[in-house]
MARMILO-467016 format. One line per 3 residues: number of its first residue (from 1); their letters; for each residue x, y, z of C-alpha. Coordinates in Angstrom, 1 decimal, always signed. Layout:
<atoms>
NUM> A> X Y Z ~ ...
</atoms>
This chain:
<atoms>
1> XXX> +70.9 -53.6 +25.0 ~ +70.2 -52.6 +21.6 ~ +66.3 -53.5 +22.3
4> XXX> +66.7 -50.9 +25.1 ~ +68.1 -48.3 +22.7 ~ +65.3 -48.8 +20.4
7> XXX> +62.6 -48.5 +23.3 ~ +64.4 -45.0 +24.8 ~ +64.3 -43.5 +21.3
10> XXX> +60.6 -44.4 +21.0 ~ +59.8 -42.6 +24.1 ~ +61.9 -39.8 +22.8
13> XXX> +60.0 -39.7 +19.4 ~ +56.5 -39.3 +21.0 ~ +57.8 -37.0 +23.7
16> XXX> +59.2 -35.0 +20.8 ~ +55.7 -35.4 +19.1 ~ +53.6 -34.3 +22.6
19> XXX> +55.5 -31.7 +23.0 ~ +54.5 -30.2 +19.7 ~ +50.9 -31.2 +20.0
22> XXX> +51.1 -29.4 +23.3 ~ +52.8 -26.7 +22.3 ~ +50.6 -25.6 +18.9
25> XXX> +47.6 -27.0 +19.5 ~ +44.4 -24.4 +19.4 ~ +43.2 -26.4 +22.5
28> XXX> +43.9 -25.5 +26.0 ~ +45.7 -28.1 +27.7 ~ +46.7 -28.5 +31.5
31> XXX> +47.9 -31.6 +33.5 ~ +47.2 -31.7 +37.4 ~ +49.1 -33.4 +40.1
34> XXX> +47.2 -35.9 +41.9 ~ +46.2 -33.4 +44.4 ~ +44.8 -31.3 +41.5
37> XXX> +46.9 -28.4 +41.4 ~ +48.2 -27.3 +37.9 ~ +51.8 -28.8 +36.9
40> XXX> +51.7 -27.3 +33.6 ~ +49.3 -25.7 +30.8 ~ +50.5 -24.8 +27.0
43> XXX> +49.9 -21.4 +25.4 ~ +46.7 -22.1 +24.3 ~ +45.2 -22.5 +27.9
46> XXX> +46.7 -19.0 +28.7 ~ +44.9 -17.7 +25.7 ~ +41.8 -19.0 +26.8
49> XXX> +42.5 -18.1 +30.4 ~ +44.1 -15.0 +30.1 ~ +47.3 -16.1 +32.9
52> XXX> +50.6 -17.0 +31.8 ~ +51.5 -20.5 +32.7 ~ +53.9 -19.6 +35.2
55> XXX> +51.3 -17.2 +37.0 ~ +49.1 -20.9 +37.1 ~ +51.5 -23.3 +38.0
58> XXX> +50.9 -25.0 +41.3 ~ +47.2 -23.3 +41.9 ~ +44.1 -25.8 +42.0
61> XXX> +42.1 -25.6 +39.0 ~ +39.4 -24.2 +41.6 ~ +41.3 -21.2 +41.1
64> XXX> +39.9 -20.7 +37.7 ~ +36.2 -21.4 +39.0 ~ +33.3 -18.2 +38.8
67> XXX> +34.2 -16.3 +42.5 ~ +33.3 -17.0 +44.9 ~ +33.8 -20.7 +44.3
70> XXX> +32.3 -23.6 +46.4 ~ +34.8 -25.1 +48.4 ~ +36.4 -27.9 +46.7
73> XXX> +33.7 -27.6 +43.6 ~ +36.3 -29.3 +41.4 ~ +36.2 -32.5 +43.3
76> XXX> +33.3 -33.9 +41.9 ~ +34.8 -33.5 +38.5 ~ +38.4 -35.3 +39.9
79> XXX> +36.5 -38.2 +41.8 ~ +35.1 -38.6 +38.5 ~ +37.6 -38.9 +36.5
82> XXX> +39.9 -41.0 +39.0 ~ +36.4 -43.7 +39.7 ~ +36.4 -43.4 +35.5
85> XXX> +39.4 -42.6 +33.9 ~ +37.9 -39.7 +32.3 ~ +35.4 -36.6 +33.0
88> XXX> +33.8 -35.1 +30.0 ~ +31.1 -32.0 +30.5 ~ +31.0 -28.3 +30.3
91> XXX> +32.4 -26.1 +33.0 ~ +32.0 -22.0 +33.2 ~ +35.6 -20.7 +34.3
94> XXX> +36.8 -17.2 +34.9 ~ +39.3 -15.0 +32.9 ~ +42.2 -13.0 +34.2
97> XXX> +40.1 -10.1 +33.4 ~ +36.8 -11.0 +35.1 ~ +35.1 -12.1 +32.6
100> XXX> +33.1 -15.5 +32.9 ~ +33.2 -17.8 +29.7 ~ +32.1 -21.6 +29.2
103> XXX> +33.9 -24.3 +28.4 ~ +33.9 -27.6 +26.8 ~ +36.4 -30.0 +29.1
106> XXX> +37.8 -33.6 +29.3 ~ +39.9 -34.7 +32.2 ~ +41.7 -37.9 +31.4
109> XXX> +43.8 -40.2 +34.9 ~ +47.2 -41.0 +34.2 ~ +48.1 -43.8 +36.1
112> XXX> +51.5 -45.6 +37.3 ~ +52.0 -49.7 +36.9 ~ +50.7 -49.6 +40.8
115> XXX> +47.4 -47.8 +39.4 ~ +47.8 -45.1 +41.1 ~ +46.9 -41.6 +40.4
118> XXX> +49.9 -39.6 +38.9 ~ +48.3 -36.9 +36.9 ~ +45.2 -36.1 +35.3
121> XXX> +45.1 -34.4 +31.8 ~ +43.2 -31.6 +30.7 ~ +41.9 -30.6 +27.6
124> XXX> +39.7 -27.6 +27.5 ~ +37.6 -25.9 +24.3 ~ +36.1 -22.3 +24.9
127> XXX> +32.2 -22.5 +23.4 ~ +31.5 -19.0 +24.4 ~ +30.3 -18.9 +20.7
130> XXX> +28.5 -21.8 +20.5 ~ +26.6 -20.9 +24.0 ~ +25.6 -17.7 +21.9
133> XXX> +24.6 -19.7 +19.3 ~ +22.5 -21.6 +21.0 ~ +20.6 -19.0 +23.2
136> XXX> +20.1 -17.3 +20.5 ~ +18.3 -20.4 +18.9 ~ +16.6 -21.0 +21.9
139> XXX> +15.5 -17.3 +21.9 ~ +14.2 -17.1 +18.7 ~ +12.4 -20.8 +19.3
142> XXX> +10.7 -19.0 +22.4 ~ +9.9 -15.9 +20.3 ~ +8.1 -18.0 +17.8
145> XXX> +6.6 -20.4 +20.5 ~ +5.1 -16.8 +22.3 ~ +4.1 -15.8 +18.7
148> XXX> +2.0 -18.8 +17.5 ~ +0.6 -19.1 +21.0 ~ -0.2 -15.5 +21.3
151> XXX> -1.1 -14.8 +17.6 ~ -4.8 -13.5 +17.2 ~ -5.4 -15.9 +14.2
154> XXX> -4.9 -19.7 +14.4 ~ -1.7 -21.2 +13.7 ~ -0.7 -25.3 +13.5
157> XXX> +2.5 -27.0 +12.6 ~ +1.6 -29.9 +10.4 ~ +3.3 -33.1 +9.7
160> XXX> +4.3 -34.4 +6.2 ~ +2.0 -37.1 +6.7 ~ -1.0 -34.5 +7.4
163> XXX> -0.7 -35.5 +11.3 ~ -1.0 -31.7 +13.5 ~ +2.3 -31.2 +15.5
166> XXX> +1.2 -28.5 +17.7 ~ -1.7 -26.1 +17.4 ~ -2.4 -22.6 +19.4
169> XXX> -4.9 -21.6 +21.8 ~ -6.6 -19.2 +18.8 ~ -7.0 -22.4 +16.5
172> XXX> -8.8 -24.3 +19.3 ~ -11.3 -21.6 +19.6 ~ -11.5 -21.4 +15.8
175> XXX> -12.7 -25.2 +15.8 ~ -13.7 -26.0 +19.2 ~ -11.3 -28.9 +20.1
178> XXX> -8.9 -28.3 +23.0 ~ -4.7 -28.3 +21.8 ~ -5.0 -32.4 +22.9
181> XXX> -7.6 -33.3 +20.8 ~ -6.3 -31.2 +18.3 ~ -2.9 -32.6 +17.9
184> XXX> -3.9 -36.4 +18.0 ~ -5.9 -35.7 +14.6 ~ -4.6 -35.1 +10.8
187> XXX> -5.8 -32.0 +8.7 ~ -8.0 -34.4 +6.1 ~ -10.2 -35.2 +9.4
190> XXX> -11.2 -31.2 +9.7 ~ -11.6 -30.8 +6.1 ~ -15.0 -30.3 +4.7
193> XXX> -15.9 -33.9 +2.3 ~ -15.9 -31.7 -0.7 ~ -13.0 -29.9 -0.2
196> XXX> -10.5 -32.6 +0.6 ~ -9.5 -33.5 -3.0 ~ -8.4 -30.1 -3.6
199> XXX> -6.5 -30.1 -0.3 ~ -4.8 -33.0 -1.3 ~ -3.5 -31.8 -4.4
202> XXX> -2.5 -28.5 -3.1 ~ -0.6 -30.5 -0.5 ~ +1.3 -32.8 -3.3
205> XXX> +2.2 -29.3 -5.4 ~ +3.6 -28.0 -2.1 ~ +5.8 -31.1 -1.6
208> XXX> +6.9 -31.7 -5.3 ~ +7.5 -27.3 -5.3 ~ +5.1 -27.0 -8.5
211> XXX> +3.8 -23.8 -5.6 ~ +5.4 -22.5 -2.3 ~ +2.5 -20.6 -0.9
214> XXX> -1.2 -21.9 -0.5 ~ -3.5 -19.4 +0.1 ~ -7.6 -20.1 +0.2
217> XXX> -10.8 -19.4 +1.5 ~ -12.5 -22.9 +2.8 ~ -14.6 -24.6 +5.3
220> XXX> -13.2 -26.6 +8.4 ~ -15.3 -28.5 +10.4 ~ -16.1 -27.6 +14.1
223> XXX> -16.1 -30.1 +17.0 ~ -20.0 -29.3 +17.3 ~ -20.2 -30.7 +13.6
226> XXX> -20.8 -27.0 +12.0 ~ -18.5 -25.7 +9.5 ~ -16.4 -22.3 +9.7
229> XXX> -15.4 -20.5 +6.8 ~ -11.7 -19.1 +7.3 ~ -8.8 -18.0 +5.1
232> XXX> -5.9 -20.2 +5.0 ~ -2.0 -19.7 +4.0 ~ +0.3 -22.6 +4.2
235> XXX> +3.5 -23.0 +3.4 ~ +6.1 -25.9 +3.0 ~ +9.5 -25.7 +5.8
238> XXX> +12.7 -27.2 +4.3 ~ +15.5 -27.5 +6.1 ~ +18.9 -26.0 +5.2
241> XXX> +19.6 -28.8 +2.5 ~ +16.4 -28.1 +0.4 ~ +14.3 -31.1 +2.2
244> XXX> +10.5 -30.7 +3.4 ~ +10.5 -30.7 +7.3 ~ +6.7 -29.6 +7.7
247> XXX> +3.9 -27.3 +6.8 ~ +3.1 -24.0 +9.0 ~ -0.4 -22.9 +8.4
250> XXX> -2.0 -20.0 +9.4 ~ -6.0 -19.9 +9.4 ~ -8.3 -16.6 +9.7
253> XXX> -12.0 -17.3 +10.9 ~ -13.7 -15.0 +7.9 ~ -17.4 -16.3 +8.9
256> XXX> -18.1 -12.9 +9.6 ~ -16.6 -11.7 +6.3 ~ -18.7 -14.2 +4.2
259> XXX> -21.6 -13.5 +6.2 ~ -21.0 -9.8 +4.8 ~ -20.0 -10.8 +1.5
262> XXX> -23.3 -13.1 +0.8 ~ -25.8 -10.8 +2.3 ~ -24.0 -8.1 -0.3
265> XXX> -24.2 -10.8 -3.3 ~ -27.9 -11.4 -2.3 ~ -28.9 -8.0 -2.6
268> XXX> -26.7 -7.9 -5.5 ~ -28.4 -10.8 -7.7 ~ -31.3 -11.6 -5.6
271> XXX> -34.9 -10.0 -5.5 ~ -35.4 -8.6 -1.8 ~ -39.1 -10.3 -1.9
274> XXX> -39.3 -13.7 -3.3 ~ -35.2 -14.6 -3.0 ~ -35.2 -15.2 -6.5
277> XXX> -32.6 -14.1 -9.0 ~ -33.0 -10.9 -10.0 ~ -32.4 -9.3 -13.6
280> XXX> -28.7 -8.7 -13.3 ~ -28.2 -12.7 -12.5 ~ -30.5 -14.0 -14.9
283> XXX> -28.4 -12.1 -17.6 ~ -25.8 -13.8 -16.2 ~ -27.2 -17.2 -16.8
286> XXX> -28.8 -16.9 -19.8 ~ -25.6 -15.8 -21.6 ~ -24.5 -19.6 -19.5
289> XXX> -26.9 -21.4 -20.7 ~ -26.4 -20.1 -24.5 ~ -22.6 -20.6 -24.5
292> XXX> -23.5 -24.0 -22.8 ~ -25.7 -24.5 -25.9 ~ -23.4 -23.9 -28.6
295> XXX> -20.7 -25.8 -27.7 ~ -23.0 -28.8 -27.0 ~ -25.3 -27.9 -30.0
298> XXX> -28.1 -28.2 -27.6 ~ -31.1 -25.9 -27.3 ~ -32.3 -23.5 -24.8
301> XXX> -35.7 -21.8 -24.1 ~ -36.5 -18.6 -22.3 ~ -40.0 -18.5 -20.5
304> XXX> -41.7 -14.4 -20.4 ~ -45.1 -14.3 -17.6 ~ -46.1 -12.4 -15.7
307> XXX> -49.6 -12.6 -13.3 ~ -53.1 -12.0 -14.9 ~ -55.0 -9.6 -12.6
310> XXX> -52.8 -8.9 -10.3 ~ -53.8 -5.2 -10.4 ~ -57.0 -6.1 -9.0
313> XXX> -55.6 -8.2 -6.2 ~ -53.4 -5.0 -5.7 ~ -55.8 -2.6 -6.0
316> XXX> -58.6 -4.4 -3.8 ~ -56.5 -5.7 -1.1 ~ -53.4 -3.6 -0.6
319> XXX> -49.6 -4.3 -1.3 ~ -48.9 -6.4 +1.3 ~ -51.3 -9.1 +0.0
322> XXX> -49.7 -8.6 -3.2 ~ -46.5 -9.2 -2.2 ~ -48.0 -12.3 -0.1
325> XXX> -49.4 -13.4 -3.8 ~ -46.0 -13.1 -5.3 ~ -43.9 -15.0 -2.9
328> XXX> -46.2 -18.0 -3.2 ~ -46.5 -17.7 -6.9 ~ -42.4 -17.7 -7.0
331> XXX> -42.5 -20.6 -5.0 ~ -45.2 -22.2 -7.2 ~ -42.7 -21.6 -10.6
334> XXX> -39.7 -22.9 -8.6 ~ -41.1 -26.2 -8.4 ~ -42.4 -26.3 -11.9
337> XXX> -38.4 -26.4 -13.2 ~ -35.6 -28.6 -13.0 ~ -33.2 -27.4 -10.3
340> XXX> -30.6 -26.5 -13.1 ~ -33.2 -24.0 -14.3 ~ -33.6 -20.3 -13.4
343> XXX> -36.3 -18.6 -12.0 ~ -36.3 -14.9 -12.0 ~ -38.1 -11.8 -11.2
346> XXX> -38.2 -9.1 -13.7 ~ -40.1 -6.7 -11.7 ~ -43.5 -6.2 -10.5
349> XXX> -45.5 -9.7 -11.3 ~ -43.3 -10.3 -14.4 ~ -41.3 -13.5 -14.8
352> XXX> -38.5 -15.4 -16.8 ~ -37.5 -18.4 -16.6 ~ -33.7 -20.2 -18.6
355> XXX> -34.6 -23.7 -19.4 ~ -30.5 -24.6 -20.2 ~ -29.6 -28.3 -22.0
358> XXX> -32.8 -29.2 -24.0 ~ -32.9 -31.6 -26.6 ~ -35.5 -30.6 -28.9
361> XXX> -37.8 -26.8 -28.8 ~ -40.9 -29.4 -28.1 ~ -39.2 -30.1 -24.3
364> XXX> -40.2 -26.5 -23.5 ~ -43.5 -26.4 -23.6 ~ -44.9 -29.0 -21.1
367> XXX> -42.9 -27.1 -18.7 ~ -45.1 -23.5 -19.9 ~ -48.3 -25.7 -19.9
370> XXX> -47.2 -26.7 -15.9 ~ -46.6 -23.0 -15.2 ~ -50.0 -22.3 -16.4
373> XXX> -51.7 -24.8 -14.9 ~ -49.4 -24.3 -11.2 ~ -50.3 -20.6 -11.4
376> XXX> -54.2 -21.0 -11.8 ~ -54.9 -22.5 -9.3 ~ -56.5 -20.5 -6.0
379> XXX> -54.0 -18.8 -4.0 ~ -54.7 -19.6 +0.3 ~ -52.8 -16.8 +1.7
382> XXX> -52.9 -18.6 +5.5 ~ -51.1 -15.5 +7.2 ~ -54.2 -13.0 +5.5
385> XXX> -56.8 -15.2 +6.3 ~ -57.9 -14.7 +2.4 ~ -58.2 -16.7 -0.3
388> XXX> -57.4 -15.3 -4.1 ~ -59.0 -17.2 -7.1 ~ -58.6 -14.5 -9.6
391> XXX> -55.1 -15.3 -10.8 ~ -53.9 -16.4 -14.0 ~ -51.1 -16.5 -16.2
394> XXX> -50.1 -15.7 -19.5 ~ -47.2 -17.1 -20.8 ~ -44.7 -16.6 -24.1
397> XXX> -41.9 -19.0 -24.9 ~ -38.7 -18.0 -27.2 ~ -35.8 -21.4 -28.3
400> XXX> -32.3 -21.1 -28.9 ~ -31.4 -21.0 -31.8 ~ -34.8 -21.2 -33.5
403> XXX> -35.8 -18.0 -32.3 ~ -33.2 -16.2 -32.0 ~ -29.3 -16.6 -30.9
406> XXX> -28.8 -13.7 -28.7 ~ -30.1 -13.2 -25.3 ~ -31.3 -9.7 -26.4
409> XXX> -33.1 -11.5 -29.4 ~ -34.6 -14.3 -27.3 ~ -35.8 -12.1 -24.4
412> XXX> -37.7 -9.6 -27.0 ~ -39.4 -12.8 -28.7 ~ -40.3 -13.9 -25.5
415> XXX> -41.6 -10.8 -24.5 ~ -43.9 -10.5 -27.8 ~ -45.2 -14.4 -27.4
418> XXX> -46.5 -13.6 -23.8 ~ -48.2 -10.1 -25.1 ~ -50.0 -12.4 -28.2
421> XXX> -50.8 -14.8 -25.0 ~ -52.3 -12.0 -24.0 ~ -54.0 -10.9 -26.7
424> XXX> -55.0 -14.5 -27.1 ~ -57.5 -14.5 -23.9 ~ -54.9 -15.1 -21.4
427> XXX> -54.2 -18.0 -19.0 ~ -52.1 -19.6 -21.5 ~ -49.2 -19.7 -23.6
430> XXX> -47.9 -18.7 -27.1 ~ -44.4 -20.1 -28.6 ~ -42.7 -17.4 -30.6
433> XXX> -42.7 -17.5 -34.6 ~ -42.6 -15.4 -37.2 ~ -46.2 -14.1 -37.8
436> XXX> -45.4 -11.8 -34.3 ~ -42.0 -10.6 -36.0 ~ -44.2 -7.3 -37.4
439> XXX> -46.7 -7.1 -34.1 ~ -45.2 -4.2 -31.5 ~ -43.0 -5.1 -28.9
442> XXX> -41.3 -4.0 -26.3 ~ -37.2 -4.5 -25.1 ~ -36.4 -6.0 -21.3
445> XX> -34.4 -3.9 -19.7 ~ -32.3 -6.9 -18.3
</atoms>
């Protein structure tokens, strides 16, 4: 007896404790009959719902499905839960007012010691704010995937491990792969080989956030095995705790651009005729080679020719074999130097030449005894059908810092050796020193 006692105020205590759950809880809750109908529902459902309990008491839940309804659309949810125990899934139901919201519902069977069915309960959770949430996710993931797809320039998602997630149709015509063969490759395989080191390290400062943009002009490398200049920006994505979920690149094709930008530096620093540097970049290399100098406490030479009777080539066979006789004679002096060396035209048949990094003023002058020697011989101008036998050089030679330790100074000595070369008979050359210091001479205008 009292082990009954003690069993009947058990039941009492959790009925007590149910009945507050039901009662406070911000969950809907509803228990169906067996045959489905609602037996009872606690304030919240009404909330949810918009119908007093009363008004719902003894209607099928179908009653609270989207009208019209399917006949019996709720029984695949019971059958369910009576073949399981328990239905979970989401369900759009119908308020009071009209309005249809989702839900987020579990049906659970309540069973007798027969096992059968006495009552099936409900607990339901309206997510019409988490369904917003998400479409709106899903809205802005479609507006981005329409974006990168549609965008004018290429644009790639790219792994931490370099490996390209997903790339759009703009990037494939960039490079020449289709999106498949583009996203079963990594970024170092479209690098050019002497860029990749400083992609690397660009890609470590993103990670370790010594930089959060990257922005550069480079060089990928086509499927056809060509290179394209373009303009990238990359950026590192973190997700909402501050960790690095994956780079976003955009890349511009600039070829174009660059094509423009070198033909405006060649006409900039290179002569028109023989594609040689002209005055403005030889100024710039000489003031190089000199600050090279200094700090290495090295010397330098600077090389002044120009053409002995060219005039008379000039004047007995026209410009245009003239300007024949100079291209070959550049191309002559080009391969006289080291290719750290400068060739330049000064104007008209005048030379100069930077010899940068020389160990002793005596290195300079087999190099003005090659010039000579390159220059003299006869000139077989194939596309004129003539041959020019006249030519000669004359030659005057200036060292850093024996001569001079300005490129102003260096140019004018240089200038006055090749005048005594001159002077001297011609198709030769004269090293600068002081007996010319007095003789007149003239300035470059460099």
């Amino acid at each position: 007896v009292v082990g009954d006692a003690f069993a009947q105020y058990e039941l009492i205590c959790r009925g007590a404790q149910f009945s507050r759950i039901f009662e406070s809880t911000r969950e809907g809750i509803f228990i169906l009959g067996a045959d489905a109908a609602i037996r009872s529902s606690n304030p919240a459902f009404s909330r949810i719902t918009g119908h007093a309990a009363a008004d719902l008491a003894g209607l099928r839940l179908d009653f609270l499905l989207p009208t019209p309804a399917e006949p019996d659309a709720i029984a695949p949810l019971i059958d369910s839960a009576t073949r399981d125990g328990n239905w979970n899934g989401e369900l759009w139901l119908q308020r009071k007012s009209g309005e249809v919201f989702p839900t987020s519902m579990t049906l659970t069977t309540l069973r007798d010691g027969n096992a059968r069915v006495t009552q099936y309960v409900g607990l339901c959770r309206d997510i019409t704010e988490r369904k917003q949430r998400e479409m709106a996710l899903l809205e802005s993931e479609k507006r981005f995937r329409d974006f990168m797809e549609f965008a004018p320039i290429g644009m790639v998602i790219v792994a931490l491990d370099g490996r390209l997630l997903k790339a759009n149709q703009a990037l494939c015509k960039i490079l020449g792969f289709s999106r498949e063969e583009l996203e079963s490759m990594n970024f170092e395989s479209l690098a050019a080989p002497d860029d990749l080191a400083a992609d690397l390290a660009m890609r470590r400062r993103l990670l370790e956030g010594e930089a959060t943009v990257w922005q550069t002009e480079k060089r990928y490398l086509r499927k056809d095995g060509s290179s394209v200049w373009v303009q990238l920006t990359a950026s590192l994505l973190r997700d909402t705790h501050g960790a690095p979920q994956c780079f976003d690149a955009q890349v511009e094709d600039i070829s174009e651009r660059r094509q423009h930008q070198d033909q405006i530096r060649q006409l900039a620093y290179f002569d028109a005729l023989t594609g040689l540097p002209n005055r403005r970049l030889l100024q710039e290399r000489l003031e190089q080679a000199l600050a090279d100098a200094r700090r290495k406490g090295c010397m330098s030479a600077v090389i002044f020719l120009d053409l002995d009777h060219f005039k008379q080539v000039n004047d007995n066979h026209g410009h245009e074999i003239g300007d024949l006789l100079l291209k070959a004679a550049a191309q002559r002096l080009s391969a006289c130097v080291r290719s750290g060396d400068t060739v330049a035209r000064q104007g008209g048949d005048e030379f100069i030449i930077v010899l940068p990094d020389l160990k002793a003023a005596a290195d300079a002058g087999p190099v003005a005894q090659k010039i000579v020697a390159a220059l003299a011989a006869p000139y077989e101008l194939t596309a004129a059908g003539l041959t020019i036998d006249v030519i000669t050089t004359s030659v005057g030679l200036a060292v850093f810092p024996r001569d001079g330790v300005s490129a102003q100074d260096l140019m004018k000595h240089a200038d006055a050796a090749m005048y005594a070369a001159k002077d001297g008979g011609r198709n030769g050359y004269r090293c600068y020193d002081a007996t010319l210091a007095d003789s007149e001479m003239r300035v470059p205008n460099v």
